[in-house]
C-alpha positions in Angstrom: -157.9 -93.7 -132.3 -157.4 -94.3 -136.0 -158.0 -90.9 -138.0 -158.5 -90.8 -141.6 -159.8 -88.5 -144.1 -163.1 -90.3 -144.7 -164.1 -89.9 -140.9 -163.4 -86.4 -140.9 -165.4 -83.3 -141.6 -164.8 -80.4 -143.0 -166.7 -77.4 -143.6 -165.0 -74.1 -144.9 -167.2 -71.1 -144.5 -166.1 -67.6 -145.7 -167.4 -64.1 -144.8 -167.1 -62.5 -148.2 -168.8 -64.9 -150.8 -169.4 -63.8 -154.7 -172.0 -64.5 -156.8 -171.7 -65.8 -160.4 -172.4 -64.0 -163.0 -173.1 -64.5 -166.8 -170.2 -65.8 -168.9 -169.7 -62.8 -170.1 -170.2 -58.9 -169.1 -170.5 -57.6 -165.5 -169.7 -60.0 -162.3 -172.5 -60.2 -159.4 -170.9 -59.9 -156.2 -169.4 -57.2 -153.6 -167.0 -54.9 -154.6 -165.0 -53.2 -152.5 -164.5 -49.2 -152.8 -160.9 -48.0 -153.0 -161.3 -44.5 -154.4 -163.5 -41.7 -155.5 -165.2 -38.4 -154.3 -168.9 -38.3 -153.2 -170.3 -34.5 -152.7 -173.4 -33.2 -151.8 -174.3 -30.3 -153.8 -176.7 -27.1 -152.8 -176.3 -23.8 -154.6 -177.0 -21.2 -152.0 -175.4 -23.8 -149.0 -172.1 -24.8 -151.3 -170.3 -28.6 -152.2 -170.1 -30.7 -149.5 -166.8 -32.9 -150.0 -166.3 -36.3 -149.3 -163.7 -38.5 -150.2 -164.3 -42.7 -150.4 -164.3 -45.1 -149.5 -165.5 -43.8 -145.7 -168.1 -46.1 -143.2 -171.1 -45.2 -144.9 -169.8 -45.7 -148.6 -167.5 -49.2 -148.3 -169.1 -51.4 -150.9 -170.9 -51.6 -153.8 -173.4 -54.6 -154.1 -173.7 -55.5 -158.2 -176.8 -58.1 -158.6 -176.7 -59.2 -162.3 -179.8 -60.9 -163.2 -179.3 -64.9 -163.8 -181.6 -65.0 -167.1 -178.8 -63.4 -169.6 -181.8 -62.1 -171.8 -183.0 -59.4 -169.1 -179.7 -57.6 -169.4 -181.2 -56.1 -165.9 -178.9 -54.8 -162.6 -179.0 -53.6 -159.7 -176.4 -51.4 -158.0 -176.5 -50.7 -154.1 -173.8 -48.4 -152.2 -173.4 -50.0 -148.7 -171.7 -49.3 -145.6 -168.6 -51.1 -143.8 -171.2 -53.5 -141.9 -172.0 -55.1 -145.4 -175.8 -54.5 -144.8 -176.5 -50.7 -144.2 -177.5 -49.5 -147.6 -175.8 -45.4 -148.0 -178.9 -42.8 -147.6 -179.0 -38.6 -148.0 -181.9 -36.8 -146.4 -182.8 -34.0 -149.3 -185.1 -31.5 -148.0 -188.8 -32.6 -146.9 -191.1 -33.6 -147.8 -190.7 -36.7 -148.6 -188.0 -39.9 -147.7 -184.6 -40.1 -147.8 -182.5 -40.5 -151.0 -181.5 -44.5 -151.1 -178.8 -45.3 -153.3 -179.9 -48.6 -154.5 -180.6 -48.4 -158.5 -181.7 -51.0 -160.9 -180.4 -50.7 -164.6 -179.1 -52.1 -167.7 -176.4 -54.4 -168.2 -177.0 -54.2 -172.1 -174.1 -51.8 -173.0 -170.6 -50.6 -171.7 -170.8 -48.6 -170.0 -173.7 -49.8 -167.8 -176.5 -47.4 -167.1 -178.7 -46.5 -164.7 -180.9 -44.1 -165.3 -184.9 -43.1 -163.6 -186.8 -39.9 -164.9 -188.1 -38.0 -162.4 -190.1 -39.8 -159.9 -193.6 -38.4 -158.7 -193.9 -36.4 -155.5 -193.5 -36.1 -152.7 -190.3 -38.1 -153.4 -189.0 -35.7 -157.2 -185.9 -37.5 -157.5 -184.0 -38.9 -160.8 -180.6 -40.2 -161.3 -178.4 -41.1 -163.9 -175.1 -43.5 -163.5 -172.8 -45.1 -165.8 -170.5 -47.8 -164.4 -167.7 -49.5 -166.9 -166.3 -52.7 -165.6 -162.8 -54.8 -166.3 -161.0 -56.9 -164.8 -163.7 -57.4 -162.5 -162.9 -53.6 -161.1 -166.1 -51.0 -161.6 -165.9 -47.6 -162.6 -168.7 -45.5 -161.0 -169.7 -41.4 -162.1 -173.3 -39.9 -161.5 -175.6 -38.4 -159.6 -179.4 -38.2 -158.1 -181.0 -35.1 -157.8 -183.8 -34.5 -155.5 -186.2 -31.9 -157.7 -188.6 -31.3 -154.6 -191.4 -28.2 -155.2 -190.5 -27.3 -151.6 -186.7 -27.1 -152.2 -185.5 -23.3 -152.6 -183.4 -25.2 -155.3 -182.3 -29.1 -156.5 -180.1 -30.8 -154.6 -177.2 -33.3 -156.2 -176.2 -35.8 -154.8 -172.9 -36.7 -157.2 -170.3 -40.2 -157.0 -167.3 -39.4 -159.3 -164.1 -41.2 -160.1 -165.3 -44.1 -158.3 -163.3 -47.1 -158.3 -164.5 -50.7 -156.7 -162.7 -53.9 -156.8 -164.6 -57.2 -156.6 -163.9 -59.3 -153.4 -162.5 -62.6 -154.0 -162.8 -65.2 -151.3 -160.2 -66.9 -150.2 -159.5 -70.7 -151.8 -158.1 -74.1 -149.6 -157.3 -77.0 -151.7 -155.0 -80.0 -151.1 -156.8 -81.4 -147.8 -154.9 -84.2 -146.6 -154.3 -86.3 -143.1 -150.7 -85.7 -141.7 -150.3 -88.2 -138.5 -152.7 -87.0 -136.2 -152.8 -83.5 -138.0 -155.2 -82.4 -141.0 -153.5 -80.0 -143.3 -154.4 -77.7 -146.0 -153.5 -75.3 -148.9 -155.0 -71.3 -148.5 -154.6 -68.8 -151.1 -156.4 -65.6 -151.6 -155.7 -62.0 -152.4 -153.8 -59.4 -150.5 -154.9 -56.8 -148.7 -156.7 -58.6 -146.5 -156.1 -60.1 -142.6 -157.0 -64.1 -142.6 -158.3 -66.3 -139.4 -158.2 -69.5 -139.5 -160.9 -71.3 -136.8 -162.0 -75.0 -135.9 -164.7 -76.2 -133.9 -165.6 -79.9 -132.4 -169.5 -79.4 -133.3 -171.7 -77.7 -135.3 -174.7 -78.1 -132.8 -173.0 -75.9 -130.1 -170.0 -74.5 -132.0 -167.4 -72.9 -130.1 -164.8 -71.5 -132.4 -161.1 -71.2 -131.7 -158.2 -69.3 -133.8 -156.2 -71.5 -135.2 -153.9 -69.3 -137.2 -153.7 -65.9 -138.5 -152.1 -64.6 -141.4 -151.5 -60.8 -143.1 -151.5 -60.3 -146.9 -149.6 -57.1 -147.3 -147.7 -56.9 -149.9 -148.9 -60.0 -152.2 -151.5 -62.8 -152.3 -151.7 -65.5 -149.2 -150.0 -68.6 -150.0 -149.7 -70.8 -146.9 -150.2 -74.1 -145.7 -152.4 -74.5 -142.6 -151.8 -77.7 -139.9 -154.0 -78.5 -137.2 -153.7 -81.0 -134.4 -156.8 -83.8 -134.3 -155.3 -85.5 -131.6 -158.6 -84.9 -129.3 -160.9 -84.6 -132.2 -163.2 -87.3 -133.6 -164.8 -84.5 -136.4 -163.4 -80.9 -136.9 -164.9 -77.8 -138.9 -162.9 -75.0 -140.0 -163.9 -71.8 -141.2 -161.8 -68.4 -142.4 -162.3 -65.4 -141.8 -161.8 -63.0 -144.3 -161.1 -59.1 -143.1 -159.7 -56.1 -145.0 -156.4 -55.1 -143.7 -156.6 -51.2 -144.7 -152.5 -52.0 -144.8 -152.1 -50.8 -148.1 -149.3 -48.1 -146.9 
């Protein structure tokens, strides 16, 4: 069987995709926590300490609004899953404290900031977030100002520091024999998996390879064998290492 690269297919899915954003100011897309303190504050009860990133504070979620006039954003703390957004249960009545805000985008620092809210919910924050280099700097606070409460409650993110996730690239596809091979790059700190399948109808995906970007950016060629194969679709996997030490 003759293989060339017009018969193949080739479909390159990633778990960690961003967003684009305007041409200039902040970047839509996940960002990945790699420092800060989150405390939980109560005057007769005491600080509650908490340093990040931890399960339920992993990500922060920056949705930039695609019409460059609204200047509007939205910021959501989320947990390792990608999904879970971060909650704190204030005193009743009234829900939990949801740490999704909407703001402005208009000036650096961004802000983000609600006036007290009716009851039974009397909560407010305030957040400024500076971003460079595609890295956000996070410090604020809600506090839940509930009649019921003996006192308010603060709910306070300081020195928080979140780098964007960058998917990983593949370039220079090309037929080798009865081999396909490719170019991957992407950044470090991160453990890469590279799988095929035969079929997208009833996919059943195999490792390929798997790589470990420790100590710099992934820069590897990937070959695969299509000896058996009349179409093949890759995908990589894209998973944080926690191997910075």
């Amino acid at each position: 069987m003759k293989l060339t690269l017009r018969h193949l297919s080739l479909a390159i899915a990633v778990l960690f995709l961003q967003s684009a954003g305007a041409q200039s100011g902040p970047t839509s897309g996940l960002y990945r926590i790699i420092s800060g303190s989150y405390i939980e504050r109560s005057g007769s009860l005491g600080d509650s300490f908490s340093s990040l990133p931890n399960a339920s504070q992993r990500f922060v979620r920056l949705l930039v609004d695609s019409d460059p006039q609204s200047y509007l954003v939205t910021m959501t703390f989320l947990g390792e899953d990608l999904q879970t957004v971060f909650s704190a249960m204030p005193c009743p009545p009234g829900g939990p404290v949801s740490f999704s805000f909407w703001g402005s985008a208009y000036t650096d620092p961004m802000t983000f900031h609600v006036d007290p809210s009716p009851p039974p919910d009397e909560q407010q924050w305030s957040y400024t977030v500076s971003n460079s280099f595609n890295t956000l700097r996070i410090d604020g606070q809600v506090v839940a100002l509930r009649r019921s409460c003996a006192e308010d409650q603060q709910f306070i993110h300081s020195n928080v520091v979140a780098v964007l996730v960058t998917p990983p690239a593949i370039d220079r596809i090309e037929r080798d024999g009865n081999s396909i091979r490719f170019h991957l790059t992407g950044p470090q700190l991160y453990d890469y998996t590279v799988e095929f399948t035969d079929s997208l109808t009833a996919p059943n995906w195999q490792a390929s390879a798997s790589y470990r970007a420790k100590i710099g950016p992934i820069d590897v060629v990937v070959t695969n064998s299509l000896t058996s194969a009349q179409a093949r679709f890759f995908r990589v996997r894209q998973d944080f290492c926690d191997c910075r030490d």
